[in-house]
Every structure is written in structure tokens, then in C-alpha cells.
C-alpha positions as CSV (number, residue, x, y, z in Angstrom):
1,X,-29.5,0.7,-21.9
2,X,-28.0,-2.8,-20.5
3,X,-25.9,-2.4,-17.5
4,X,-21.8,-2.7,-18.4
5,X,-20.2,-5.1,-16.2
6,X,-16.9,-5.2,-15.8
7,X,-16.1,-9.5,-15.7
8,X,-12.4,-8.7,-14.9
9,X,-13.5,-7.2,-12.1
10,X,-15.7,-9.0,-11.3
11,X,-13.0,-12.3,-11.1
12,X,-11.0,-10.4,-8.8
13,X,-13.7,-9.6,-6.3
14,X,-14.5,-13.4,-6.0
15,X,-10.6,-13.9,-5.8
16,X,-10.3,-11.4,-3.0
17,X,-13.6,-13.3,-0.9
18,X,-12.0,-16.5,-1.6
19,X,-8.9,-15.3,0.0
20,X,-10.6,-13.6,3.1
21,X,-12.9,-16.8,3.5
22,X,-9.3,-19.0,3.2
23,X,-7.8,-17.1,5.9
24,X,-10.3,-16.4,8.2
25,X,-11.6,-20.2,8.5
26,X,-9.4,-22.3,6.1
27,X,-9.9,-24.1,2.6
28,X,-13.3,-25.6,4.3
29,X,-15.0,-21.9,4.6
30,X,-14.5,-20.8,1.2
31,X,-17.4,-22.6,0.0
32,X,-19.2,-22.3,-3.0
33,X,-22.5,-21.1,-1.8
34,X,-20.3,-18.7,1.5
35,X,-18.0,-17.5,-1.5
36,X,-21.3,-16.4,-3.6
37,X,-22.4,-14.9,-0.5
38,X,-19.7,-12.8,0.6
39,X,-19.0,-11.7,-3.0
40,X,-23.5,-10.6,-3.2
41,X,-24.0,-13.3,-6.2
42,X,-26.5,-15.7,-6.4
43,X,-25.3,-19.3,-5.9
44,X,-24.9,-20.5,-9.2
45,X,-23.5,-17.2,-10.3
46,X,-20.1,-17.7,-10.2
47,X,-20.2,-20.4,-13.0
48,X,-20.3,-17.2,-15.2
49,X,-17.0,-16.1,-13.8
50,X,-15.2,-19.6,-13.0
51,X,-15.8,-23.2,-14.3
52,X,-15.5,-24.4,-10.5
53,X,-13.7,-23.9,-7.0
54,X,-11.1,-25.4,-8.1
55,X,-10.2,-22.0,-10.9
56,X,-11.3,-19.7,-8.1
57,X,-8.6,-21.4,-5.0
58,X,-6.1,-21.2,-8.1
59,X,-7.1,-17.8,-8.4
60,X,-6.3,-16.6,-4.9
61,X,-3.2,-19.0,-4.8
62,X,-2.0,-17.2,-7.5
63,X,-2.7,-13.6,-5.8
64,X,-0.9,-15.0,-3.3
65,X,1.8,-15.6,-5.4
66,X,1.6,-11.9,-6.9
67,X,1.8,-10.5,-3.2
68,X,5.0,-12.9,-2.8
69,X,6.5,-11.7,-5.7
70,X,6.2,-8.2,-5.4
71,X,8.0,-8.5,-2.2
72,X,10.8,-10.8,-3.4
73,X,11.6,-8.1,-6.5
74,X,11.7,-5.7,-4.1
75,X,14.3,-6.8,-2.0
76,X,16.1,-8.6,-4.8
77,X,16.5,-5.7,-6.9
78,X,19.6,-4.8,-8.3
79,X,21.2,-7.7,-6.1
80,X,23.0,-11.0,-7.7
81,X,25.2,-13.7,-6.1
82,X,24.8,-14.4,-2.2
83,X,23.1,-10.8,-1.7
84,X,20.3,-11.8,-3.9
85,X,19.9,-15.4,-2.4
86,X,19.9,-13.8,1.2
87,X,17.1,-11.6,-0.4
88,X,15.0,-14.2,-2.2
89,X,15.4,-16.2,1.3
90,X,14.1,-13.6,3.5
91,X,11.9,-12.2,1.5
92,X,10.2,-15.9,1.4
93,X,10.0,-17.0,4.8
94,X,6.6,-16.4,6.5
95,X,8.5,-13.5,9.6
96,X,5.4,-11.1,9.4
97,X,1.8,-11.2,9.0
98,X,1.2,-10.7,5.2
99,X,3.7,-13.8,4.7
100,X,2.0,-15.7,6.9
101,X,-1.3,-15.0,5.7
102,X,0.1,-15.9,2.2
103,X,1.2,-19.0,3.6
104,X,-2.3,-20.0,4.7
105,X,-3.5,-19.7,1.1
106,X,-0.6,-21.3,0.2
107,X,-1.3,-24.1,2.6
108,X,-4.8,-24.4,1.3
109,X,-3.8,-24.5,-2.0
110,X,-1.5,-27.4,-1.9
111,X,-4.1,-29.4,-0.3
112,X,-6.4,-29.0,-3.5
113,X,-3.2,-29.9,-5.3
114,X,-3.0,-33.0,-4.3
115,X,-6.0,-34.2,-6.0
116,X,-6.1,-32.0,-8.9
117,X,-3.6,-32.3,-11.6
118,X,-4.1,-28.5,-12.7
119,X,-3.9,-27.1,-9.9
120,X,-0.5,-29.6,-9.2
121,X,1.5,-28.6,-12.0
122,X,0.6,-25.1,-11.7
123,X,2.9,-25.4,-8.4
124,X,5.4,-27.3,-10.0
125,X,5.9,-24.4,-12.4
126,X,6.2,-21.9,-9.8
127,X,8.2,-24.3,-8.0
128,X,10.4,-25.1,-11.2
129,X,11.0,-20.8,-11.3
130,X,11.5,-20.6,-8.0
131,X,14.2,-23.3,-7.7
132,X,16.5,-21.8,-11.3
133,X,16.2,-18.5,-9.6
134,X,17.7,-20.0,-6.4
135,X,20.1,-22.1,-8.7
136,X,21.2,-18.9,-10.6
137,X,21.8,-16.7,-7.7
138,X,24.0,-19.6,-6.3
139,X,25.8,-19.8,-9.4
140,X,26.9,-16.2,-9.0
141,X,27.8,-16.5,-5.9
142,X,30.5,-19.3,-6.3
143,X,31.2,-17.1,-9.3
144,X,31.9,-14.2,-7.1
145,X,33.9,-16.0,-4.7
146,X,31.1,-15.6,-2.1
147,X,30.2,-19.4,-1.5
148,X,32.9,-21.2,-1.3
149,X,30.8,-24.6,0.5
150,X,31.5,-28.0,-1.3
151,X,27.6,-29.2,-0.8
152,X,26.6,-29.1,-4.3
153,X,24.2,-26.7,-5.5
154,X,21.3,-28.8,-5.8
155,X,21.1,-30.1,-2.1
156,X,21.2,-26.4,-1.4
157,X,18.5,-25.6,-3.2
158,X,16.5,-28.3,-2.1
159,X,17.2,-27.1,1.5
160,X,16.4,-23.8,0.9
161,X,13.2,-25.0,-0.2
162,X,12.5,-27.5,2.4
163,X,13.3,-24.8,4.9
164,X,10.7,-22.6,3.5
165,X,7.7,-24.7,2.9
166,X,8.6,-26.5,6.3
167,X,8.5,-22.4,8.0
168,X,5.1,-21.8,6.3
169,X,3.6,-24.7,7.6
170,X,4.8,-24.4,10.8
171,X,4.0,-21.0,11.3
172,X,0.5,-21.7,10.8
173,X,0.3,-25.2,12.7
174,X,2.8,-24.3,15.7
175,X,3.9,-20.6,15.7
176,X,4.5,-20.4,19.1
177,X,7.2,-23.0,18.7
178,X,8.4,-21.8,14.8
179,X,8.6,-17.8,15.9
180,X,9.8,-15.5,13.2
181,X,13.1,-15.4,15.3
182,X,13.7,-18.7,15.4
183,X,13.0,-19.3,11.2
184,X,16.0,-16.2,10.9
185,X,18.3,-18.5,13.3
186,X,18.0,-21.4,10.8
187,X,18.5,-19.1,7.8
188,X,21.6,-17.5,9.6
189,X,22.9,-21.0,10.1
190,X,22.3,-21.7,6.8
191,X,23.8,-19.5,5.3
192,X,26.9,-19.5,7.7
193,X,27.8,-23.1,6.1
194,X,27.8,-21.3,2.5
């Protein structure tokens, strides 16, 4: 009787390698041939699981993203307004290990990115999600009386975003000067101009 394997499973596995390899030694470990190692394949046999690296790094950006996300429903729950913008915000930054680890993916991710238009606008999508829910919960907020700032909503959001992807890179590239205590202190300040 043939052996039944399980291909879903067997996607994840490499997805979960990949994303060891990426944060042990960075988008330049997670080879091919050191992903097909660590996972027990032959070389070439990933191509029966992924066309190329470039599905599998999307793959464990996007786990990444699942980690992230479980995290920010979590503490967004049952929140709207300035509670749930708080949330989303901390909830985002990169102020313990798993965060930072997902921003190391992340990091890695956005450097295929740049040179691969799939792998682009699947970030601008996320991104796109990202900024209505920031948009929405800032909405409510004015609705609610809550912010009361005359900076228009979309600078706002774009800070909120710059602040974030500026924490997650500085966390990895200089975290002894962007501490976790230090990324609350600008979110504080932030949100004390609201």
C-alpha cells in the first residue's frame, strides 16, 4: 500500500524550518539546499511543495503574520475607539521576544519584497488592513469624545505606522538603544497628543 502523505503538513514543516533558519542566521541561512536539510528532504524536493523560496519566505512571513494577529485580537477584543487603538498599538510593537522574533521575519521578508512584486503587494494588503483598522478605531474614538487632537487622521495613522515598522527594525539592528521601555515612552507620548 503507498505511503499517505499529508502535503499540508508537509508545507508547514518547511514553513516552520524556514522560520527557525530566518531567525537564527537571517534571510541568507534559509537557503534552499539548508531549508531541505533541516526539513530531511532531498534538495530538489521542495519544488513538490513550493514553486520557489520566494512562496516558502511568503510562507513564514505570513505565519508571522498569524502569530501577530492572534495577539492583536486578543488584546483588541471587545475594545473600540482609543481602547482598541491603544491595544492594536501595543499589541504591535516588538516589547517581548516573540514580537521581536516576528519582526526578524518580518524584516527578512520586506527585503525579498523589494524585488518581488508578489511578495510586494502581498504587504501592501496587510498593510492596506492594517492602516483601515487603525483608521476605524480612530474614527470611534473622535466619535466617543476620546480624541479630541486636530492632526488629521491620516498623519496619525501614518505615524502609528512609521513608529512601528521604525521599532521592529530597531529592535533588531540597535536594541540596546530602542529597549522595549523606551518604544512604550514614544507610544505614551503619542498617544498623550491624541
Amino acid at each position: 500500500m503507498p505511503k499517505v502523505i499529508d502535503h499540508d503538513q508537509r508545507r508547514r514543516d518547511i514553513v516552520d524550518v524556514t522560520w527557525r533558519l530566518i531567525v537564527k542566521g537571517g534571510i541568507e541561512a534559509a537557503t534552499m539546499r539548508e531549508i531541505a536539510a533541516e526539513a530531511g528532504f532531498a534538495n530538489g524536493a521542495l519544488k513538490h511543495y513550493f514553486p520557489g523560496k520566494d512562496e516558502i519566505v511568503q510562507g513564514a512571513y505570513e505565519r508571522s503574520l498569524g502569530l501577530m494577529g492572534e495577539h492583536i485580537e486578543a488584546e483588541v477584543a471587545g475594545k473600540r475607539g482609543l481602547a482598541a487603538l491603544r491595544a492594536i498599538c501595543w499589541a504591535a510593537m516588538p516589547l517581548d521576544e516573540e514580537r521581536i522574533t516576528s519582526g526578524r521575519v518580518l524584516l527578512s521578508f520586506w527585503e525579498r519584497a523589494v524585488s518581488n512584486e508578489t511578495l510586494h503587494d502581498a504587504y501592501l494588503a496587510h498593510l492596506a488592513v492594517w492602516r483601515d483598522a487603525l483608521a476605524r478605531y480612530l474614527a470611534e474614538g473622535r466619535e466617543d469624545g476620546d480624541i479630541t487632537t486636530a492632526t488629521p487622521d491620516e498623519q496619525l495613522v501614518d505615524e502609528i505606522v512609521l513608529l512601528n515598522v521604525g521599532a521592529n527594525i530597531m529592535s533588531l539592528i540597535s536594541p540596546q538603544t530602542s529597549t522595549p521601555a523606551l518604544q512604550e515612552a514614544h507610544l505614551r507620548a503619542f498617544f498623550d497628543r491624541l
